[in-house]
C-alpha positions as CSV (number, residue, x, y, z in Angstrom):
1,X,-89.1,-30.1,-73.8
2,X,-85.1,-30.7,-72.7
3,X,-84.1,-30.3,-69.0
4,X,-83.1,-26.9,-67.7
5,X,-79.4,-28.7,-67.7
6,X,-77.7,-31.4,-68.8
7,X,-77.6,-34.3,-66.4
8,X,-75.0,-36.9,-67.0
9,X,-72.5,-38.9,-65.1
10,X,-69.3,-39.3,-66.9
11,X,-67.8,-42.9,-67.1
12,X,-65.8,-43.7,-63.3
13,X,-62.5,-43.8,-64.3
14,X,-59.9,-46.4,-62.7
15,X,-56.3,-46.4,-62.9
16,X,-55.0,-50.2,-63.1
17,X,-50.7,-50.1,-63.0
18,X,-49.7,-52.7,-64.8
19,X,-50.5,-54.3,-68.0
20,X,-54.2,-56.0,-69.0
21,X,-54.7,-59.9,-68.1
22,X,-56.7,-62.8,-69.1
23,X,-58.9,-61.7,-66.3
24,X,-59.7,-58.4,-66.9
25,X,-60.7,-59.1,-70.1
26,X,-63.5,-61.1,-69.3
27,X,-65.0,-58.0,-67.2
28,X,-64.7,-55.9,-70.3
29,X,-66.7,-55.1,-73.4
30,X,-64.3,-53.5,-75.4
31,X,-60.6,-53.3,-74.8
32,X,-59.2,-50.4,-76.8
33,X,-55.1,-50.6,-77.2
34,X,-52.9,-47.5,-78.8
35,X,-50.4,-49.4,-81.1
36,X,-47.5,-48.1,-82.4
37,X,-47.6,-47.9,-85.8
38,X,-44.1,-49.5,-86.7
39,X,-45.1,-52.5,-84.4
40,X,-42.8,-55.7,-85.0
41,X,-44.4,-59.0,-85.2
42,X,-42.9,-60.4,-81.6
43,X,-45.1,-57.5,-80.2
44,X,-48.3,-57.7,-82.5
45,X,-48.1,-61.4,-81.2
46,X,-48.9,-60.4,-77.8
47,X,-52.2,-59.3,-78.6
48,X,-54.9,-61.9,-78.6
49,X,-55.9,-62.1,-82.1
50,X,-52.8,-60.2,-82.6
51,X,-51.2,-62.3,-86.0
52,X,-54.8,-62.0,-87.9
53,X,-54.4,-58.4,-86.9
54,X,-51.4,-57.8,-87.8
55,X,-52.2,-59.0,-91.5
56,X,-55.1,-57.1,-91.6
57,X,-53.4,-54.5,-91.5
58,X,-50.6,-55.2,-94.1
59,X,-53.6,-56.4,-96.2
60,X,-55.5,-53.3,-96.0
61,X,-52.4,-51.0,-96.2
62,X,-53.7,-49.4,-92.7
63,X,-51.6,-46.5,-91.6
64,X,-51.5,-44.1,-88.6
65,X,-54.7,-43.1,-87.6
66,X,-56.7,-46.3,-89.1
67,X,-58.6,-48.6,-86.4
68,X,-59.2,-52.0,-86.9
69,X,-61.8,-54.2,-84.4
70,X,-61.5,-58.1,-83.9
71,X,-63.9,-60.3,-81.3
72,X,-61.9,-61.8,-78.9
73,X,-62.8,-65.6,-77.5
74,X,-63.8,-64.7,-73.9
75,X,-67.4,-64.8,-72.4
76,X,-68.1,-61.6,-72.8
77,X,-67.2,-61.6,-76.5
78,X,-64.9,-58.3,-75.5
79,X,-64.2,-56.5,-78.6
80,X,-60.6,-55.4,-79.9
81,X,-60.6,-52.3,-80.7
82,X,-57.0,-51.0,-82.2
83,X,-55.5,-47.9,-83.1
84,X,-52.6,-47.3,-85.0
85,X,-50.2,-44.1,-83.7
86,X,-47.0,-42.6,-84.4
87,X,-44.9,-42.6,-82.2
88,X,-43.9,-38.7,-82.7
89,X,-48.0,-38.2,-83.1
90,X,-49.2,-34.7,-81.8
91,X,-51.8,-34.1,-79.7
92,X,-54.5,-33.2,-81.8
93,X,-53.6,-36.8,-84.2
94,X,-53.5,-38.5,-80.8
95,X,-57.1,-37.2,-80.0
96,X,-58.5,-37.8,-83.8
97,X,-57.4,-41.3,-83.2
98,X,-58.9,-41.9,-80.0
99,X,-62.7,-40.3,-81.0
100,X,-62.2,-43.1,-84.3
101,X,-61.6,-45.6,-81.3
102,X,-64.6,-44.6,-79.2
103,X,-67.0,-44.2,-82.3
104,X,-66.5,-48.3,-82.8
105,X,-66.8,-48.8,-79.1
106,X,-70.6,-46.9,-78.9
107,X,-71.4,-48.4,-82.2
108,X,-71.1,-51.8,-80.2
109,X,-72.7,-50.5,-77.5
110,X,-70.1,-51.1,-75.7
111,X,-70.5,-49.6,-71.6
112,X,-67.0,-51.1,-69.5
113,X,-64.2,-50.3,-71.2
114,X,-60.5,-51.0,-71.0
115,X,-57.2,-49.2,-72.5
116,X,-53.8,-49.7,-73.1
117,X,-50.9,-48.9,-75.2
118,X,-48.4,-51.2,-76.6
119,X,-44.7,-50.1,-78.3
120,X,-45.2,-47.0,-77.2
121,X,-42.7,-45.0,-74.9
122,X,-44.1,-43.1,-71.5
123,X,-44.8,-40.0,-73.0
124,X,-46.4,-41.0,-75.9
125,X,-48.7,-43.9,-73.4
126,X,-49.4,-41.3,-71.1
127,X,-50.6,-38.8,-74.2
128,X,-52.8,-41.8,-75.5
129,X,-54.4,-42.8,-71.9
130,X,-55.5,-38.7,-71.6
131,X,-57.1,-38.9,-75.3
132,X,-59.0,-42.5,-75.0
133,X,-60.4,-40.7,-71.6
134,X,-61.2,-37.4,-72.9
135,X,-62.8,-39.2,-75.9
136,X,-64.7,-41.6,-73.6
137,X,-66.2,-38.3,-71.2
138,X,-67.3,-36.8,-75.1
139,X,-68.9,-39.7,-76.7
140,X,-70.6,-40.7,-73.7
141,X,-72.8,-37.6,-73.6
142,X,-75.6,-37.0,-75.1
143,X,-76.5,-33.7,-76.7
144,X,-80.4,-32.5,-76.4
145,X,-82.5,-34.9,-78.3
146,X,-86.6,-34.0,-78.6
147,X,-87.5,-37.1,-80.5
148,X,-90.4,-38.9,-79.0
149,X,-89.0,-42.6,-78.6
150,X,-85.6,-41.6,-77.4
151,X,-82.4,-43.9,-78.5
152,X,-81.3,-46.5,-75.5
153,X,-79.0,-44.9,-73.5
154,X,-75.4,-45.7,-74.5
155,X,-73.4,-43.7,-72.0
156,X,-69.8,-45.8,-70.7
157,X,-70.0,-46.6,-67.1
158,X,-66.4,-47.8,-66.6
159,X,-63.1,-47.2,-68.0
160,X,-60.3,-48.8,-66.5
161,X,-56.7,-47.6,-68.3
162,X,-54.0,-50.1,-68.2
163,X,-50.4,-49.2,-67.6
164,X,-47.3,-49.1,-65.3
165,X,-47.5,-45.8,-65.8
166,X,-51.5,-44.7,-65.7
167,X,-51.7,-42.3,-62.9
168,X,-55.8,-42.2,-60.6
169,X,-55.5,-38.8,-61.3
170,X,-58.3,-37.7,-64.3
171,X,-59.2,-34.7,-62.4
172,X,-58.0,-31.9,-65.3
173,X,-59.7,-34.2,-68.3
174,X,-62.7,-34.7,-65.8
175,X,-63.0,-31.2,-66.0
176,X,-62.3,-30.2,-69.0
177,X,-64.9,-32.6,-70.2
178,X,-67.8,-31.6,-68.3
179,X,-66.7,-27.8,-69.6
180,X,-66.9,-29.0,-73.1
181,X,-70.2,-31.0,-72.7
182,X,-71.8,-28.3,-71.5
183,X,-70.8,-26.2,-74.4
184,X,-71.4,-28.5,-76.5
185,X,-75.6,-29.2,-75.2
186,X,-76.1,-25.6,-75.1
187,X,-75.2,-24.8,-78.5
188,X,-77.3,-27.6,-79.9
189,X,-80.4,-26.4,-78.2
190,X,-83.0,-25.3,-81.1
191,X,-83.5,-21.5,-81.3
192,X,-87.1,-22.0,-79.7
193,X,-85.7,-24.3,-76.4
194,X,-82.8,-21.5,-76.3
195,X,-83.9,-17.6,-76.1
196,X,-82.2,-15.0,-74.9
197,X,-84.7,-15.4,-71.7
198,X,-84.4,-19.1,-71.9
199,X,-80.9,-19.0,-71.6
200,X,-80.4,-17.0,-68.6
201,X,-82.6,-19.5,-67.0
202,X,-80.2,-21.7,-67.3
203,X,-77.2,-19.7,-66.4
204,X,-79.0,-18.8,-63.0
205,X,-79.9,-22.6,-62.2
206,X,-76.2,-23.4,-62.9
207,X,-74.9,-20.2,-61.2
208,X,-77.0,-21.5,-58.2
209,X,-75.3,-25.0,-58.4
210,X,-71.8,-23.9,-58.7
211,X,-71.7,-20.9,-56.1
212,X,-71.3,-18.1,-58.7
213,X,-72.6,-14.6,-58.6
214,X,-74.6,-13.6,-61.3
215,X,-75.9,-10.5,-62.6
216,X,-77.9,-9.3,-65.4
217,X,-78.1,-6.3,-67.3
218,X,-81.3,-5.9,-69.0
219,X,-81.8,-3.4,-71.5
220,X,-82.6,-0.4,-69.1
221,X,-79.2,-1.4,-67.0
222,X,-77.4,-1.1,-70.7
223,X,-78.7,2.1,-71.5
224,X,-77.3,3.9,-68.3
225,X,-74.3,2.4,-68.8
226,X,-74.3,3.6,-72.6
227,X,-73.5,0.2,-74.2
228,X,-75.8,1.6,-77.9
229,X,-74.0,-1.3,-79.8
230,X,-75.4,-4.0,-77.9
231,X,-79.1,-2.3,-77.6
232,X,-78.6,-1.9,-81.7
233,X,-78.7,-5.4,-82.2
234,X,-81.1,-6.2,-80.0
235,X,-83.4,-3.8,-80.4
236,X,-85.0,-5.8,-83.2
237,X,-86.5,-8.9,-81.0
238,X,-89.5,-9.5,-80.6
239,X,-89.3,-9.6,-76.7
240,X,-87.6,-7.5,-74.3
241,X,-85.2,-10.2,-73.0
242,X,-82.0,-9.6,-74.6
243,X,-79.2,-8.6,-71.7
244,X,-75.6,-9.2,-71.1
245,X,-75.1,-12.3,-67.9
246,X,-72.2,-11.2,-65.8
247,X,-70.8,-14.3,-63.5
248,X,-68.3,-13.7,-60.8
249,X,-66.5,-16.7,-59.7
250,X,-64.0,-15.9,-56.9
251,X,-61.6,-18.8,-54.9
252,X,-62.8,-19.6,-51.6
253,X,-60.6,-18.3,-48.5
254,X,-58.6,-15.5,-50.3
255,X,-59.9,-12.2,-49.3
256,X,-57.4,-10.1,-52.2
257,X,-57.6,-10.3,-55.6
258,X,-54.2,-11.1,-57.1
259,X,-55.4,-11.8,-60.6
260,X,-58.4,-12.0,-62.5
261,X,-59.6,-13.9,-65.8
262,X,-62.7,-12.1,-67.9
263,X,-64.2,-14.7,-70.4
264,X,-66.2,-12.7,-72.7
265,X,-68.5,-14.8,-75.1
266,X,-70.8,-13.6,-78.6
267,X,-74.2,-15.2,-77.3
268,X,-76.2,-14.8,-80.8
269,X,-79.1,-17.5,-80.0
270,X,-80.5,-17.2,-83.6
271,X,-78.8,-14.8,-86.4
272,X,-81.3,-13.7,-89.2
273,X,-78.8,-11.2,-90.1
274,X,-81.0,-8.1,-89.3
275,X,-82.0,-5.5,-92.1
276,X,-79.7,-7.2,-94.4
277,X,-81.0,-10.9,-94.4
278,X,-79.4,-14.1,-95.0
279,X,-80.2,-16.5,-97.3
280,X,-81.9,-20.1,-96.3
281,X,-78.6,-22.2,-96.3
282,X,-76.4,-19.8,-94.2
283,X,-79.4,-19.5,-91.9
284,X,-80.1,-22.6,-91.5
285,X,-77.5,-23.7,-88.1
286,X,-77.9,-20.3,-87.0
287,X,-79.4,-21.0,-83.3
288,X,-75.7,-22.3,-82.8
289,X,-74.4,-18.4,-83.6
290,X,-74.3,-18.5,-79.4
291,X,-71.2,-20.8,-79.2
292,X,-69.2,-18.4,-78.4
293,X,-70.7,-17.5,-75.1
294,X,-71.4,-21.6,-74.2
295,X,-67.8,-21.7,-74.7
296,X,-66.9,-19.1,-72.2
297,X,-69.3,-20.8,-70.0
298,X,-68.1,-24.3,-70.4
299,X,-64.7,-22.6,-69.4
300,X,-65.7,-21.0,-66.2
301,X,-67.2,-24.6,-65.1
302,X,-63.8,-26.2,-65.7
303,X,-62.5,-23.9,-64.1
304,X,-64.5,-23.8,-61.4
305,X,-64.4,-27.5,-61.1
306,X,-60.7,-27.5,-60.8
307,X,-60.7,-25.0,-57.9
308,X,-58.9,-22.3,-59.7
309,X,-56.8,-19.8,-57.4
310,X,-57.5,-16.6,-59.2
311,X,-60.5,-14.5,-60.0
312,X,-63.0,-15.4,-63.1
313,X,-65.5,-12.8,-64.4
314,X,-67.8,-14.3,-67.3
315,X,-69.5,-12.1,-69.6
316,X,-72.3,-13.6,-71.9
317,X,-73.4,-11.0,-74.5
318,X,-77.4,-12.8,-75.2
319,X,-79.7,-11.7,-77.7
320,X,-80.9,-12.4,-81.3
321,X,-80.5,-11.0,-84.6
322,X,-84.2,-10.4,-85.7
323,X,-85.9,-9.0,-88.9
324,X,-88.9,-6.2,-87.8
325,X,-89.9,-2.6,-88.6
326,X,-87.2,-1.5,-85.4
327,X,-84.3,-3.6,-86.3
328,X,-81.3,-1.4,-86.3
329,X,-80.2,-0.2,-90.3
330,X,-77.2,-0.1,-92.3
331,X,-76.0,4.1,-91.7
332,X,-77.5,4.1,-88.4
333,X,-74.7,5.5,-86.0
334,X,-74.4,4.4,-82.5
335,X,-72.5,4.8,-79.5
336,X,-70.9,1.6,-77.5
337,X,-70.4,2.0,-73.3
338,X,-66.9,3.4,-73.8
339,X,-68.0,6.3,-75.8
340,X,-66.5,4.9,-79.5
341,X,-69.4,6.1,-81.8
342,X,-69.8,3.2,-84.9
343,X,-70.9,3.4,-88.5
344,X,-73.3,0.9,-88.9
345,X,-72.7,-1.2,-92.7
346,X,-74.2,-3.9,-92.2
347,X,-76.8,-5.6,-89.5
348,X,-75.0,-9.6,-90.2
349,X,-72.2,-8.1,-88.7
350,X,-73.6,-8.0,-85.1
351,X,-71.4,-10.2,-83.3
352,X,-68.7,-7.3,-83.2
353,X,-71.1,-5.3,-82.0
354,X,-72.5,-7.1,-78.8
355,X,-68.6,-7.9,-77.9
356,X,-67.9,-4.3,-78.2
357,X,-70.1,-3.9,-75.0
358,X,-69.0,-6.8,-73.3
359,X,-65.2,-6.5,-73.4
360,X,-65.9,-2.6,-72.6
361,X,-67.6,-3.1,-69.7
362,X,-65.4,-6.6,-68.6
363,X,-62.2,-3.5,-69.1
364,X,-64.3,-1.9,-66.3
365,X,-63.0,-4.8,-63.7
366,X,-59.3,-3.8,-65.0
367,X,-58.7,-8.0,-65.7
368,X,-55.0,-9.1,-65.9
369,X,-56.5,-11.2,-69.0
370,X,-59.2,-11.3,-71.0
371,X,-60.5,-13.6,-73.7
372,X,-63.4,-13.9,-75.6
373,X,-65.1,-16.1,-77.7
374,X,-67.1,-15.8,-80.8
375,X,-68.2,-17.5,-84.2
376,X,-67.5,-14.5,-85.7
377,X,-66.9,-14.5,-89.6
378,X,-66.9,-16.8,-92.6
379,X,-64.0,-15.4,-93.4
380,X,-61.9,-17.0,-90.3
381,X,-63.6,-20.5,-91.7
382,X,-62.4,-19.9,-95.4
383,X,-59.2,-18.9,-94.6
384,X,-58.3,-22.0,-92.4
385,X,-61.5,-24.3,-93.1
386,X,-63.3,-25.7,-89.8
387,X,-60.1,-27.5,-88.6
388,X,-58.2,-24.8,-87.1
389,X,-59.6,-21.4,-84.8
390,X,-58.3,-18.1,-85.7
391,X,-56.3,-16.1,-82.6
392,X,-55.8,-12.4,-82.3
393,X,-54.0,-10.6,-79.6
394,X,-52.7,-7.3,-78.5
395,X,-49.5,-8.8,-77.2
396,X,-47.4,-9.9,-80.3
397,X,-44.4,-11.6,-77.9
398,X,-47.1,-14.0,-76.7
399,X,-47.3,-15.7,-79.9
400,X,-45.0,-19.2,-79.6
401,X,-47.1,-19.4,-75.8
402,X,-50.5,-19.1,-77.5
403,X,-49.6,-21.7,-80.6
404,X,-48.3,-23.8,-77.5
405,X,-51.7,-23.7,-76.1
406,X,-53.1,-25.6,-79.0
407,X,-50.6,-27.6,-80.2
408,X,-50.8,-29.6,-76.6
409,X,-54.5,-29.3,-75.3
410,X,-54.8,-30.8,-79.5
411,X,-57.2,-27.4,-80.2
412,X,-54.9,-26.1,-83.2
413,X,-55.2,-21.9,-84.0
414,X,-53.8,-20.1,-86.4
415,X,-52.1,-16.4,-85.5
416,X,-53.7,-13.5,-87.7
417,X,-52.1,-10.6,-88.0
418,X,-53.1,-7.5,-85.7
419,X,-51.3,-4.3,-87.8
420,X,-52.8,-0.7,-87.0
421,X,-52.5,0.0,-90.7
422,X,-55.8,-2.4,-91.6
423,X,-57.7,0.3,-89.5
424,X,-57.2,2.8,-92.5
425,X,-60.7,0.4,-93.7
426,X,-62.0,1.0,-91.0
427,X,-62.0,4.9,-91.3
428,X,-65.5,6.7,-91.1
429,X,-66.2,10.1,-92.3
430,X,-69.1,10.7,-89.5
431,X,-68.0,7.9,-86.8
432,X,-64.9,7.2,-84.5
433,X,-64.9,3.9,-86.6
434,X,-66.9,2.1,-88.9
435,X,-68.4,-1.6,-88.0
436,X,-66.8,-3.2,-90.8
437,X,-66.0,-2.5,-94.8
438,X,-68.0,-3.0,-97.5
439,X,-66.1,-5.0,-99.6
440,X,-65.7,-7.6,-97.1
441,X,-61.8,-8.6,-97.6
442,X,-60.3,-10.0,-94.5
443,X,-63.4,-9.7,-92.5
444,X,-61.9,-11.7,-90.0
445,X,-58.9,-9.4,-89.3
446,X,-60.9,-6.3,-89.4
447,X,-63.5,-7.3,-87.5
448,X,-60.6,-7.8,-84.4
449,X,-59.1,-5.0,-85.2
450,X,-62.5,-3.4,-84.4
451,X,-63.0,-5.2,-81.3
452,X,-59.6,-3.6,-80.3
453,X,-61.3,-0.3,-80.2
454,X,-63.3,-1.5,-77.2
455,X,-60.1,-3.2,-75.2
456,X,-57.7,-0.3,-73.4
457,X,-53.8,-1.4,-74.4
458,X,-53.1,-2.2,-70.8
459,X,-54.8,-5.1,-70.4
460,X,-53.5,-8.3,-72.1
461,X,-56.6,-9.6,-74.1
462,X,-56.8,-12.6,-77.0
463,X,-59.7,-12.8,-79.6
464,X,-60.8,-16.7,-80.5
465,X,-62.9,-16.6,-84.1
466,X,-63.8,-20.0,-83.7
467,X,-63.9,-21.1,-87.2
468,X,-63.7,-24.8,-85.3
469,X,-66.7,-24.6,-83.9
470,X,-68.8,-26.5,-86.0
471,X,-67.4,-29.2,-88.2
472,X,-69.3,-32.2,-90.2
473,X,-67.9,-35.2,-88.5
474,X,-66.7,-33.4,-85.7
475,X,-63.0,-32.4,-84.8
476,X,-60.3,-34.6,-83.2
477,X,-61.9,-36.4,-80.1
478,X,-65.1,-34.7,-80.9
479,X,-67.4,-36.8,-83.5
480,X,-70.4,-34.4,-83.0
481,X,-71.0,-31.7,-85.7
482,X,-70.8,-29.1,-83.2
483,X,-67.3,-29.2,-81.6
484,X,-67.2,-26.8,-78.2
485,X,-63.5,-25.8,-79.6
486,X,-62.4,-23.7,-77.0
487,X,-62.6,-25.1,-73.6
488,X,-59.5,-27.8,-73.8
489,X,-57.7,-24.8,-75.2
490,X,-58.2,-22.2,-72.6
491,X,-58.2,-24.5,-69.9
492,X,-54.7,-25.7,-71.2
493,X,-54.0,-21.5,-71.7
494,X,-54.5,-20.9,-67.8
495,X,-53.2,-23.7,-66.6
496,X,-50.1,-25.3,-68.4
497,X,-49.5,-22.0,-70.1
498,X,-49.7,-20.3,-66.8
499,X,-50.5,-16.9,-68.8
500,X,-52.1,-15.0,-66.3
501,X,-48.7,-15.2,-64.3
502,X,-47.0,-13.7,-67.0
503,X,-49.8,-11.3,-68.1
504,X,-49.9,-10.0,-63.8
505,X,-46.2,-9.2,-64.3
506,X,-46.8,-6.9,-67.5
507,X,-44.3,-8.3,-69.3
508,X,-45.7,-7.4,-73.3
């Protein structure tokens, strides 16, 4: 049986400014150096090893993004580890290239590490130091494993960044790190170690550890406050343990409320599809249909780590999709907390209907933002594949800021469009609106522009469809299947963005 929560110490992290000696290497087992990919010989030169290397890579016709690994004569055998970057490399390339780096470095079983960058300029060092440590924090966790002879341990304990310019300051990655591993050992939980009563086990112990207020609303709490749509979904279980986790996080010392954040996350821990049933492949990962809401969690702990100044309410829709004789029916209608009455088409289409409730009853708190999370629809994933996320918003000038968001925290999304004329598919003839069409064509899009029903126009919200979160091979730093897209991204949203500024002066 896995631990209530994940328990690991991320690598100590040591800023070193100046450039790597002799020394240092000898108290290493892998040295992992950024290269510019136009390097000149003079410079390769510098590198131990660095003529092999360089023909090694002329002989191989490696390019940007390729790593190449040589044994270097010390005592400790350190091992080389290079990676090839352009210079004008984006954020998520950057990343990409620094997970490739850290794969080698595990596969050695490597534990002190060492980085550098060489012929590249400040920027583009201090971009490549961020990514080796973020990729370092990620592939030194380890998600839940229930084998019984467990794999040796092959967490980094050390990783020391080399640079004039490498600032003792990893406090943001740190963060956003521990956000994203958390995401990410949730969601791999098995549908048996994760039920809907499980999980808000966990959620109270962490609650308990991180000074939130939490609150639950079981099924009776959701039926005085009207929320039908959730109680649809759920009223198939087996058990009566279905509920949606409301978390307050509030900064210590300030007594108003200036601004405040709702996370909102689609907490699905195993999808059957209801009445209309899935078939065995597209069944198969479904105990990771909770993403969404591990996502929105894994933000509020970053968050929370990093002291933020403003308000946090998480909302963690948590149930299943089950098969039974009361599982809710295609026709069926039913009313969500805000008084929308729904068409029911079809029961695989829950997701929209538990984060109807939730971001109806996070509009209650009247947030200055709110965003939710969700692995909604295949569509999103076979419109842009699993490499990018799919954003909707209600605030159309926000665009360039939200495509900002991803382009530098290296989490790409793509804008989808947000017209009132797709709600002429969503017409019913005996509802306010129906859940979804029948036909299924952009899915993706209607399926926000349902959940738009359940968000009031004053208050600034984004939809994530997080076609990223699950990948083969994992996405940019992230070599696990299961990705955790979402928490660099928001984290960068709040932060860098600085959205909830703008969204508190009600500029549109």
């Amino acid at each position: 049986m896995s631990k209530l929560l994940p328990e690991a110490a991320l690598a100590r992290t040591q800023a070193i400014a100046r450039q790597v000696r002799n020394d240092d290497l000898a108290q290493l087992d892998a040295w992992l150096v950024v290269v510019a990919d136009d390097l000149g010989d003079a410079a390769w030169r510098s590198l131990p090893q660095g003529e092999w290397l360089r023909a090694e890579c002329r002989r191989r016709r490696l390019r940007s993004g390729s790593v190449i690994t040589a044994r270097l004569d010390t005592p400790a055998q350190t091992l080389l580890i290079a990676g090839m970057r352009k210079k004008t490399a984006a954020a998520f390339e950057t990343l990409q290239l620094a997970g490739r780096m850290l794969k080698e470095a595990r596969s050695a079983q490597s534990r002190r590490l060492g980085a550098s960058t060489l012929g590249l300029s400040g920027a583009a060092t201090e971009q490549s130091l961020e990514a080796i440590t973020a990729a370092t924090y990620a592939a030194g966790f380890e998600l839940p494993s229930f084998k019984s002879k467990q794999d040796p341990d092959a967490a980094f304990t050390d990783l020391k960044l080399f640079s004039p310019r490498a600032r003792d300051d990893a406090r943001l990655t740190r963060a956003t790190s521990e956000g994203n591993n958390l995401a990410r050992w949730l969601t791999a939980l098995p549908g048996n170690a994760l039920t809907a009563g499980s999980y808000r086990r966990r959620v109270a112990e962490l609650a308990r550890r991180e000074g939130w207020r939490m609150q639950f609303l079981d099924s009776r709490a959701l039926k005085r406050h009207g929320a039908g749509a959730f109680l649809a979904v759920a009223q198939g279980n087996e058990s009566d343990e279905a509920g949606i986790i409301h978390l307050q996080y509030r900064p210590r010392g300030r007594k108003t409320r200036s601004k405040l954040l709702a996370l909102v996350g689609k907490g699905v821990c195993f999808d059957t599809g209801g009445t209309n049933l899935k078939a065995h492949r597209s069944m198969l990962d479904m105990h990771t249909d909770m993403e969404g809401s591990a996502v929105a969690l894994g933000t509020l702990l970053a968050l929370t780590r990093l002291n933020a100044r403003y308000a946090i309410d998480c909302w963690l829709a948590v149930t299943e999709n089950r098969i039974g004789p009361k599982a809710y029916k295609p026709q069926d209608v039913v009313t969500a907390s805000n008084g929308v009455s729904i068409q029911v088409i079809h029961t695989d289409a829950e997701g929209r209907m538990i984060l109807a409730d939730a971001l109806a009853l996070a509009a209650r708190q009247k947030p200055t933002l709110m965003v939710d999370f969700a692995t909604l629809t295949g569509a999103c994933v076979n419109a842009l594949t699993e490499r990018y996320t799919g954003l909707f918003t209600n605030r159309p000038g926000w665009h360039a800021m939200f495509e900002r968001a991803g382009t530098e925290s290296g989490e790409r999304v793509w804008r989808f469009p947000m017209d009132e004329d797709f709600d002429s598919d969503l017409e019913s003839p005996i509802a306010d609106v129906m859940q979804c069409s029948a036909d299924n064509k952009g899915d993706h899009i209607l399926a926000a522009r349902f959940l738009n029903h359940f968000v009031p126009p004053e208050i600034a919200w984004v939809h994530l469809d997080l076609a990223a979160g699950q990948r083969s091979g994992g996405l940019g730093h992230i070599t696990t299947d299961i990705t955790g897209f979402g928490v660099r991204y928001a984290v960068n949203l709040v932060t860098a963005q600085k959205i909830l500024e703008r969204a508190a002066g009600g500029t549109q």
